[in-house]
C-alpha positions in Angstrom: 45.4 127.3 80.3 44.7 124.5 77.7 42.4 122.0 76.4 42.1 118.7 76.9 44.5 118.4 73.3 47.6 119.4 75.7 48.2 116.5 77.7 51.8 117.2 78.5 51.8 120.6 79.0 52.0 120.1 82.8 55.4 118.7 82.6 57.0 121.6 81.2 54.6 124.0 82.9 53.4 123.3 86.6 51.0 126.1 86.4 49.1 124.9 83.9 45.5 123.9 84.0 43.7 121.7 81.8 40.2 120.1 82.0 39.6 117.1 83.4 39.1 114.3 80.9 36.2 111.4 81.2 37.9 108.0 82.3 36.8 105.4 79.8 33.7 103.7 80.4 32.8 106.1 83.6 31.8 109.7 84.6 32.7 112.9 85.4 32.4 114.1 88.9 30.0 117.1 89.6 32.7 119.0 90.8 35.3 117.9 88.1 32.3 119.4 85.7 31.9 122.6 87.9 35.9 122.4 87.2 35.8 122.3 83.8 33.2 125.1 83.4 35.1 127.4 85.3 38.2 126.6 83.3 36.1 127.1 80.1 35.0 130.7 81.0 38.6 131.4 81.5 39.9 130.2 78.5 37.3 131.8 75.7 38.0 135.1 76.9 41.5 134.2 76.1 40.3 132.7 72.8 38.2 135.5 71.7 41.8 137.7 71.7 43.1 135.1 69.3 40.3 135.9 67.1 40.3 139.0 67.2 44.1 139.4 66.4 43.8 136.8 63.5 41.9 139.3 61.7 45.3 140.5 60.6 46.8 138.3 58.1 50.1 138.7 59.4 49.0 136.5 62.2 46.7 134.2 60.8 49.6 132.3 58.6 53.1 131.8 58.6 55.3 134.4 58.9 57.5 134.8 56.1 59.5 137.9 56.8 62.4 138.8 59.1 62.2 137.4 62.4 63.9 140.4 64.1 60.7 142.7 62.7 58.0 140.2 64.1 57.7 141.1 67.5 57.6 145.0 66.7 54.6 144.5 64.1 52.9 141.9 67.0 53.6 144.7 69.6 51.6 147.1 66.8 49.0 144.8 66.3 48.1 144.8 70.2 48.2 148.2 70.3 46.0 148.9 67.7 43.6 145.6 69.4 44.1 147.7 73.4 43.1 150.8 71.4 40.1 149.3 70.1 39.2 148.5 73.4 39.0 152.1 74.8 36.5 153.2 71.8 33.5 153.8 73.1 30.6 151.7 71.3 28.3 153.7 68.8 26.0 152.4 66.8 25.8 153.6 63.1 22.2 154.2 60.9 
């Protein structure tokens, strides 16, 4: 899953979907549209995560600390992110 910035992505990944771009000086198809909304319903859920896991520092620049160590504080980061999700909602006065 991409946007239309990742051109080449389906050469190194045949599984990949990207939106359909405009050819120049024509249109869109309806279904190429229909296409690209689908795709775009997809991907912000996907992009919503990214968000939400940016929140911690750690994630949002570059890592400067021992590379062995990153994937066990990513790993705690999603946990605490999947626990999050099992909270129930409650609404403070």
């Amino acid at each position: 899953m991409g946007d239309k910035g990742y051109q080449g992505i389906q050469k190194l990944h045949s599984n990949s979907q990207i939106p359909k771009k405009k050819p120049r000086g024509g249109k869109l198809t309806c279904e190429d549209k229909k296409s690209n909304q689908e795709l775009a319903k997809i991907r912000v859920l996907g992009e919503h995560v990214n968000r939400k896991l940016k929140v911690f520092k750690i994630l949002s620049f570059t890592y400067r600390n021992r590379r062995k160590r990153f994937s066990l504080r990513f790993n705690l980061i999603a946990a605490l992110y999947n626990y999050e999700l099992r909270l129930p909602q409650t609404e403070f006065a």
